[in-house]
C-alpha positions in Angstrom: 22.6 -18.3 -28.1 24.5 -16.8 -25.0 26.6 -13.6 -24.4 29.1 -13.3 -21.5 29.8 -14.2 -18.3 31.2 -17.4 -16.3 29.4 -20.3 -14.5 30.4 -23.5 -12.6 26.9 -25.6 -14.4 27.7 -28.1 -11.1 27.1 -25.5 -8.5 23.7 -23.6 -9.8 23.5 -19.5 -10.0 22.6 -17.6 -7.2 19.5 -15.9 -9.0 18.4 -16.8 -12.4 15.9 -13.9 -14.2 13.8 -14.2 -16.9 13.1 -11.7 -19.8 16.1 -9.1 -20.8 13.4 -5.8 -20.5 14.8 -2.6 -18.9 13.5 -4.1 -15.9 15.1 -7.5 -15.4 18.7 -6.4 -16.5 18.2 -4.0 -13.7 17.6 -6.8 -11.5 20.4 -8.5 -12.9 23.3 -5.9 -12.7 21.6 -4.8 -9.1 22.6 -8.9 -8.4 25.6 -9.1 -10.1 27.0 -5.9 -8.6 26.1 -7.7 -5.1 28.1 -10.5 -5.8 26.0 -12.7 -6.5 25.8 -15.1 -9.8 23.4 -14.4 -12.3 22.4 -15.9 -15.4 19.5 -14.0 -17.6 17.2 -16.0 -19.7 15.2 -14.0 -23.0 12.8 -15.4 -25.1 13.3 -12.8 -28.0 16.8 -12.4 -30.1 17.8 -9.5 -28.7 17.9 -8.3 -25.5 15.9 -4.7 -24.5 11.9 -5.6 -23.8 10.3 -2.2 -24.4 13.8 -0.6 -25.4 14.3 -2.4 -28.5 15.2 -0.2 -31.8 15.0 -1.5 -35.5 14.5 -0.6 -39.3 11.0 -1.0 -39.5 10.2 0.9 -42.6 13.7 1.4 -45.1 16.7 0.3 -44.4 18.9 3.4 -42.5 15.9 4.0 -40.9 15.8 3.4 -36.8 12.6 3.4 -35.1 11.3 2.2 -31.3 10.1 -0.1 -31.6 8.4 0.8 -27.9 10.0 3.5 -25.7 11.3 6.4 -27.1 11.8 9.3 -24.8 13.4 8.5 -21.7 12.5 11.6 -18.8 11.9 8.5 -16.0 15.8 7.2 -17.0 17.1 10.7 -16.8 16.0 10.8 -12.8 16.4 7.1 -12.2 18.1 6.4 -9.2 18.9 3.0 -10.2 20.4 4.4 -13.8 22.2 6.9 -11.3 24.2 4.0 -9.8 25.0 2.6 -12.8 26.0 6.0 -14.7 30.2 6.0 -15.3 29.7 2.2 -16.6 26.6 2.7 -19.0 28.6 5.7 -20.4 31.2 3.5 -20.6 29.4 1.5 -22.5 28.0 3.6 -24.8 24.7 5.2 -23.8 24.8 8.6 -24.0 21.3 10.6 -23.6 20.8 13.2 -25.8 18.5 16.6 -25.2 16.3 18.0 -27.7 16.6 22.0 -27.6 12.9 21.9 -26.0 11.3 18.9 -24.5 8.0 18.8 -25.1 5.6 21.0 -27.2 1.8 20.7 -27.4 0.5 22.7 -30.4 -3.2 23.8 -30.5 -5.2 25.2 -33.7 -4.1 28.5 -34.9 -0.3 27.8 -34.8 -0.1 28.3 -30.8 1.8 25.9 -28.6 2.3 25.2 -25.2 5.9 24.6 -24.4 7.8 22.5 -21.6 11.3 23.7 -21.4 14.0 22.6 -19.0 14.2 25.7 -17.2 11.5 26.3 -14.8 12.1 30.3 -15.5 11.8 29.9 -19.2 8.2 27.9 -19.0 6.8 30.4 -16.5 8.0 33.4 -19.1 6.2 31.5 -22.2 3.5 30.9 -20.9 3.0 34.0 -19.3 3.5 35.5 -22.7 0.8 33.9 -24.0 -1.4 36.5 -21.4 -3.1 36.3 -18.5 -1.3 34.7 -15.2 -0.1 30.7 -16.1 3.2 31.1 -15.9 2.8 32.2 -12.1 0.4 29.7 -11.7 2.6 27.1 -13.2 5.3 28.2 -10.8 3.6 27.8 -7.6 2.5 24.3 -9.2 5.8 22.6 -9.7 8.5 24.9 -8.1 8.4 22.8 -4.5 8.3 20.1 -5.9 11.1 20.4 -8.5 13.2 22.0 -5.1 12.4 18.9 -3.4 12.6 16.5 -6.1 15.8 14.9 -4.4 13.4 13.9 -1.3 10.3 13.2 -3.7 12.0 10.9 -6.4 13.5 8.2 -4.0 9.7 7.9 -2.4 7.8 8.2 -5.8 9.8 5.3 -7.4 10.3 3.2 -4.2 8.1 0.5 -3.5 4.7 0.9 -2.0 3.9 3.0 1.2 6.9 3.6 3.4 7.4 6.0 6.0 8.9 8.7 4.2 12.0 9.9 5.4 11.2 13.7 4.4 7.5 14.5 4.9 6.9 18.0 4.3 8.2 17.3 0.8 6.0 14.2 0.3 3.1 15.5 1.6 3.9 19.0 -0.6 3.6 16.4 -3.5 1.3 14.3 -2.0 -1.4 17.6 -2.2 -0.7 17.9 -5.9 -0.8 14.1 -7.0 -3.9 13.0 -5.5 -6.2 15.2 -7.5 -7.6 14.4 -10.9 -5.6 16.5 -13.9 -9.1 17.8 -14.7 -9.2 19.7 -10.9 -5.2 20.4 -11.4 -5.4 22.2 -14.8 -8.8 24.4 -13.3 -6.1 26.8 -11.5 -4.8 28.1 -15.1 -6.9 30.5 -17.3 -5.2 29.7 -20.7 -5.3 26.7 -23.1 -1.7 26.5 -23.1 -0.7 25.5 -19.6 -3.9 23.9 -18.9 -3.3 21.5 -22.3 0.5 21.3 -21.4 -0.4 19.8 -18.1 -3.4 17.4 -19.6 -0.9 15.7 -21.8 1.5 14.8 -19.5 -1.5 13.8 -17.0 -2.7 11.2 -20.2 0.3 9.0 -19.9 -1.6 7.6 -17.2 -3.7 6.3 -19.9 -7.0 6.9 -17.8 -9.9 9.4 -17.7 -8.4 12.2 -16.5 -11.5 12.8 -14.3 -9.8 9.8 -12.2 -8.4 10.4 -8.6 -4.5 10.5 -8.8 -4.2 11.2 -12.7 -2.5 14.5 -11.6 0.5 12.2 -10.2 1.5 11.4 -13.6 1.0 15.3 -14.9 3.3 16.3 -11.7 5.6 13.8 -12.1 6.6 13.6 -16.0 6.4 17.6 -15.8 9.2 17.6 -12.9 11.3 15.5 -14.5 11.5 17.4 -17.5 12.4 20.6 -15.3 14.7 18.6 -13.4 16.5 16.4 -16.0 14.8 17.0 -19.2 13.4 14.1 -21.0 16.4 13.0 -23.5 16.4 10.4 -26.2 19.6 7.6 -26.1 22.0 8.6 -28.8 21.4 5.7 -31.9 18.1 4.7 -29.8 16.8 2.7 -27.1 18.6 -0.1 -28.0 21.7 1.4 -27.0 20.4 1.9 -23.4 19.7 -2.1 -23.2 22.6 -2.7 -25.0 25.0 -0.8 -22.1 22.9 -2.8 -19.4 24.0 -5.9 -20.9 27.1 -5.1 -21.2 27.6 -3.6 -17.7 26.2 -7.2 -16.4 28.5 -9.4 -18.1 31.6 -7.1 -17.2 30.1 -8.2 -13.6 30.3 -11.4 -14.2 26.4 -12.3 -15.3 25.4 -14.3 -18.3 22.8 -13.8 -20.8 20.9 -16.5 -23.0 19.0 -14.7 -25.8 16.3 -16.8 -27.8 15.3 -19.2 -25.0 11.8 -18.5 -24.2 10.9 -20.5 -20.7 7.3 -22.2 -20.9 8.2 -23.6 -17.2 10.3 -23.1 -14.1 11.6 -26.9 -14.5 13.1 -25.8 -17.7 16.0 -23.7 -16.0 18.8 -24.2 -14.2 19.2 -24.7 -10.1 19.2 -21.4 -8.4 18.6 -20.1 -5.2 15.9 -17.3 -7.0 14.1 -16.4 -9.7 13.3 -13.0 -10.9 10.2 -13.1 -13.3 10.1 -9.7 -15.6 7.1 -10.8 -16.1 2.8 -9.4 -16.0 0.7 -11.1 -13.8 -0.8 -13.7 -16.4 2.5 -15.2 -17.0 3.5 -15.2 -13.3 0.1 -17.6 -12.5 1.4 -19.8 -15.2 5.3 -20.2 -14.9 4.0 -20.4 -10.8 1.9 -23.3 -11.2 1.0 -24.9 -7.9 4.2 -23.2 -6.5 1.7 -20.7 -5.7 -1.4 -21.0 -3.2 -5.1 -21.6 -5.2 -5.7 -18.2 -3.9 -2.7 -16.2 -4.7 -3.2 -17.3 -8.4 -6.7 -16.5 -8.8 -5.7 -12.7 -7.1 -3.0 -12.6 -10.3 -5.8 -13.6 -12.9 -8.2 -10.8 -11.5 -4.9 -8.2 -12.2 -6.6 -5.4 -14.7 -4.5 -4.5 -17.8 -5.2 -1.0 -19.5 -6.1 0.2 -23.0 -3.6 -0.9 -26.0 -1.1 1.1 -28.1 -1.8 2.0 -31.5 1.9 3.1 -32.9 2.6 4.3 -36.4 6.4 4.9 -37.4 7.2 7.0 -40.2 10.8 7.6 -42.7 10.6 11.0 -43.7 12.3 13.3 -46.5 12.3 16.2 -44.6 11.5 17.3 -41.3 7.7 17.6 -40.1 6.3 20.8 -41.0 4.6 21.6 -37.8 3.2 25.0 -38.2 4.3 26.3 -34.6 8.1 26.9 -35.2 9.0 26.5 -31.6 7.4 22.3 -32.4 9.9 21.9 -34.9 12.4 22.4 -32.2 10.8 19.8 -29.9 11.8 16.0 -28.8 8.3 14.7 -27.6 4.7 16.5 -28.8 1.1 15.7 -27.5 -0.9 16.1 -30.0 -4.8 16.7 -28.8 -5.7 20.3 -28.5 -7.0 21.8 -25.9 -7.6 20.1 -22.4 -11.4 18.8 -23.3 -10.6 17.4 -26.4 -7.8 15.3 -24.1 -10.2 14.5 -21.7 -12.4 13.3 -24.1 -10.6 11.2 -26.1 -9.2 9.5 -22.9 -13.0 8.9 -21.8 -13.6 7.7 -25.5 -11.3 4.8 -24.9 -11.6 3.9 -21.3 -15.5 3.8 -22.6 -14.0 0.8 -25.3 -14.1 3.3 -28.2 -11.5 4.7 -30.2 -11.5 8.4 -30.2 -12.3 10.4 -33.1 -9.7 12.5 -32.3 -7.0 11.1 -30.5 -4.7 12.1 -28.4 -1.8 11.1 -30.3 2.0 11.3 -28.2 4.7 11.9 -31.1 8.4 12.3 -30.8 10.7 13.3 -33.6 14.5 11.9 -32.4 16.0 13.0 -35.2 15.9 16.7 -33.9 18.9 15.9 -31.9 20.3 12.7 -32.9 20.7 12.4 -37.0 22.1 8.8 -37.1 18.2 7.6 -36.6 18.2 8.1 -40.0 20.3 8.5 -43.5 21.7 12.2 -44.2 19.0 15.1 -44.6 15.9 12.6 -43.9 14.0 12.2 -40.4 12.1 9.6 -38.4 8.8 10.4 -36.3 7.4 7.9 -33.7 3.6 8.3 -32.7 1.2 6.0 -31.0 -2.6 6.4 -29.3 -3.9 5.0 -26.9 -7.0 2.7 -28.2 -9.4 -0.4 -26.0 -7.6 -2.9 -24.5 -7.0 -5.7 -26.8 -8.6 -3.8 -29.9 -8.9 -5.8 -32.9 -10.4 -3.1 -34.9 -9.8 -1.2 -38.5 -5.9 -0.3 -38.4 -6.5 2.1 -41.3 -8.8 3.9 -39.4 -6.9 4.3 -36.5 -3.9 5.5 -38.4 -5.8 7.9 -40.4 -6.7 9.5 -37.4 -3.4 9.4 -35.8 -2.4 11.5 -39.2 -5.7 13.3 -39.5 -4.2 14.8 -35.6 -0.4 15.6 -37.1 -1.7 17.3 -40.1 -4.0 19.1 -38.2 -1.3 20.9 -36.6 1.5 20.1 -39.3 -0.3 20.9 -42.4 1.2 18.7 -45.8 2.9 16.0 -43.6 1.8 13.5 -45.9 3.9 14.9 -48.3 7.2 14.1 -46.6 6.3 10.8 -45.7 8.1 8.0 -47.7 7.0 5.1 -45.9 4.8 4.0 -42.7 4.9 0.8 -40.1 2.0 0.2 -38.3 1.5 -1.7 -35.1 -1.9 -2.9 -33.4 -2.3 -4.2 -30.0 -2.1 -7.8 -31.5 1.2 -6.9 -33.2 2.3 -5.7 -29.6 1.4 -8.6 -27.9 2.9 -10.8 -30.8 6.0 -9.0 -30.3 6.7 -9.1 -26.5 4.0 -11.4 -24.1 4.4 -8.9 -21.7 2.2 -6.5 -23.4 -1.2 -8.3 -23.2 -3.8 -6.4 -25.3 -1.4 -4.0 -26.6 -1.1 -2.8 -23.1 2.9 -1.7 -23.1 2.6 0.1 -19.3 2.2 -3.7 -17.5 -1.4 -3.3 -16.4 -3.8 -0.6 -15.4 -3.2 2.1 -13.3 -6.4 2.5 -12.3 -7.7 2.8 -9.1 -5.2 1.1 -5.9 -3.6 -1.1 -8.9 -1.3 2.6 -9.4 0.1 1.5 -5.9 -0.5 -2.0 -4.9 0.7 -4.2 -7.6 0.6 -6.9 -8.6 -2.1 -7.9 -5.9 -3.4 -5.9 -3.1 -0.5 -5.8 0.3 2.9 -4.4 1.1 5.6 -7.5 -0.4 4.8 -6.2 -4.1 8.2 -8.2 -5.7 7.9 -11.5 -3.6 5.6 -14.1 -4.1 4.1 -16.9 -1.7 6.7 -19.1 -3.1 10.2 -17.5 -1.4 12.2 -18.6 -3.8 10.3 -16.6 -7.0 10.0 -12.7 -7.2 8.5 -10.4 -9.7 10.6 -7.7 -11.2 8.2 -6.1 -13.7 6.3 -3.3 -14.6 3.5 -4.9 -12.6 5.3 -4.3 -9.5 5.8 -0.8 -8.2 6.4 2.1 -9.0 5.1 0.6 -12.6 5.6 1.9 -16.3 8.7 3.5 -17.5 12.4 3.2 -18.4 13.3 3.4 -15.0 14.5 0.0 -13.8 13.6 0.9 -10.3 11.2 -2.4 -10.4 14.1 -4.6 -11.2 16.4 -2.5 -8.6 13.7 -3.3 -6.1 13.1 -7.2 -6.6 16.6 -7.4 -6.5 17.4 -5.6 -3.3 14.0 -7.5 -1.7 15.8 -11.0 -2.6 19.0 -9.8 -1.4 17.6 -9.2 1.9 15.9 -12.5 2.3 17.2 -15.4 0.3 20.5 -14.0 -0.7 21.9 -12.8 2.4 
């Protein structure tokens, strides 16, 4: 099956990339837009990677099947370029009235708004001096984030071009969230802070967690962090459609087991993890290169459970009923803990459990007067555990703060690592963020050195979430890959 496009078979394509994720159509329109012929190759029906969206409990009902909230898309340079033709096209991002809410016992809440102003005033009206705090935290680098976001979602170590503002975030990323959330006195900012620190799915006693905390808490004061309108899908589906008004072409259900298989081409773009790059390679690639790809670390699995409701979750903070995204853990030690609990291969009692209720803001997720509710925990990499366990625990955390949830439920999907990895290679063990952040692997990926999209063969280049600046609806890894063959091969 193939959508788009024209193609002189005789003459070859100028790049050829394989798998239609985020990432790759990134590369692909970044090419197309260049000039240059291009000719996308995906294994699954459908186009989108981790953007996909589907009726995977009753029919009317639309889930994601991955990615849900999109606060990385909403600052992407990359989607910046793209903007007038994606709206064009039909992705619209819609804003939930507050972004993110994190609800601890007693019906309190922690609450990430937009405004900078209005975050400082709530949580300073929970007492004491957070909101100040909070403030002096993230107001340079929200004033900088223009000079900060280019560098942040670049590729690894360049000189930056505006250093005070780096280095301003530089002081705040490096720390662990632990030392980070120390400077507030409440449970609400310090718990506000811990959850978006966890997306880095690592201990949060780990050097550089705080990056992720700063980052994703920015963005949300900068941009928000917005659903797509109808869901994911409709972001991949504007991609798509923005490439083949550029002239690319897409073949959907043609999953490549070797290079040989494709067409000529002056490049190949792999949107692709490491494990998969070492075999599609082959002995293109030096002995050692491939053994430094095997030895690439992939993190902890995703444990998601979607739900069809018949009425809206009952969260017993009103402000949560109001919110896109919630982090569901309690206060900052019971966060911390249940990240050790898994980086440890157990699965936390409690987890930390990342929800998001789309259906807030956009009611076409689901039939008239009924909701949807996306949730997933973070649990050991390739667990192959109880799933009934797991997802009484993910519930056991939602009625904790939602109290009778299980009495608007009407049906459930559950997915496992191995259901992950059956439904897109690319997340090997359940892990959906293309490999561990841990440790240099948060900047130097795939392998350790500066040329993270090329490979020893010049002619193949990696355009993953393996490469920098890693997870997220971003496309910057694409963007990148794209611009680094562009100024070698494709000149």
């Amino acid at each position: 099956m193939g959508v788009g496009g024209s193609f002189n078979s005789g003459s070859g394509y100028d790049a050829i990339v394989v798998g239609a994720g985020p990432n790759g159509l990134a590369a692909a329109v970044t090419l197309a837009a260049a000039g240059r012929s291009v000719l996308v190759v995906e294994a699954a029906a459908t186009v989108g990677g981790g953007a996909r969206t589907a009726e995977l409990t009753l029919p009317g009902y639309r889930h994601d099947v991955c990615s849900a909230v999109h606060p990385l898309a909403a600052v992407s340079p990359f989607f910046a370029s793209r903007s007038q033709s994606l709206v064009r096209h039909g992705m619209e991002l819609v804003h939930p009235e507050i972004p993110l809410a994190h609800p601890l016992d007693g019906g309190r809440a922690g609450l990430l708004h937009r405004s900078l102003d209005d975050t400082v005033a709530g949580l300073d009206s929970a007492g004491g001096d957070d909101g100040r705090r909070w403030r002096r935290l993230f107001a340079p680098v929200v004033d900088g984030w223009s000079h900060i976001a280019p560098h942040a979602l670049g590729p690894v170590l360049r000189l930056p071009r505006h250093p005070v503002a780096m280095a301003r975030f530089g002081s705040r990323a490096l720390l662990p969230a632990t030392a980070t959330a120390r400077r507030f006195d409440g449970d609400e900012a310090a718990a506000l802070f811990a959850g978006c620190a966890a997306h880095a799915f690592l201990p949060l006693e780990r050097p550089l967690t705080s990056s992720f905390g700063v980052m994703l808490a920015a963005s949300a004061h900068v941009a928000g962090w917005p659903f797509v309108r109808g869901g994911s899908q409709a972001l991949v589906d504007a991609l798509a459609a923005d490439l083949i008004e550029l002239g690319g072409t897409i073949e959907v259900g043609r999953r490549v087991g070797a290079l040989r298989e494709l067409p000529p081409s002056r490049v190949v773009l792999l949107d692709v993890t490491p494990r998969q790059l070492a075999a599609l390679g082959g002995d293109r690639f030096p002995a050692r290169y491939r053994r430094r790809l095997l030895r690439f670390r992939y993190g902890p699995g995703a444990f998601k459970v979607d739900y069809a409701l018949t009425e809206p979750v009952p969260w017993t903070n009103p402000d949560a009923r109001r919110a896109g995204t919630l982090h569901l853990g309690g206060t900052i030690a019971e966060v911390a803990l249940a990240e050790r609990e898994v980086a440890a291969g157990r699965c936390a009692e409690r987890p930390f459990v990342l929800a998001a209720q789309p259906t807030v803001v956009d009611p076409s997720r689901a039939p008239a007067g009924r909701h949807v509710l996306w949730t997933y925990c973070h649990v050991p990499h390739g667990f192959s555990g109880d799933p009934a366990a797991v997802t009484a625990a993910i519930e056991a955390q939602i009625e904790r703060f939602a109290p009778g949830f299980g009495d608007v439920v009407a049906a459930r999907h559950v997915a496992d690592p191995a259901w992950f990895e059956d439904h897109n290679e690319n997340y090997v063990g359940g892990d959906i963020a293309g490999g561990s952040h841990a440790g240099l692997q948060l900047v130097f990926r795939p392998t350790l050195g500066l040329r993270s999209y090329r490979t020893p063969d010049p002619a193949l280049f990696l355009c993953s979430a393996s490469a920098p600046p890693g997870a997220g609806v971003h496309g910057m890894c694409g963007h990148h890959a794209a611009n680094a063959a562009l100024a070698t091969v494709l000149r």
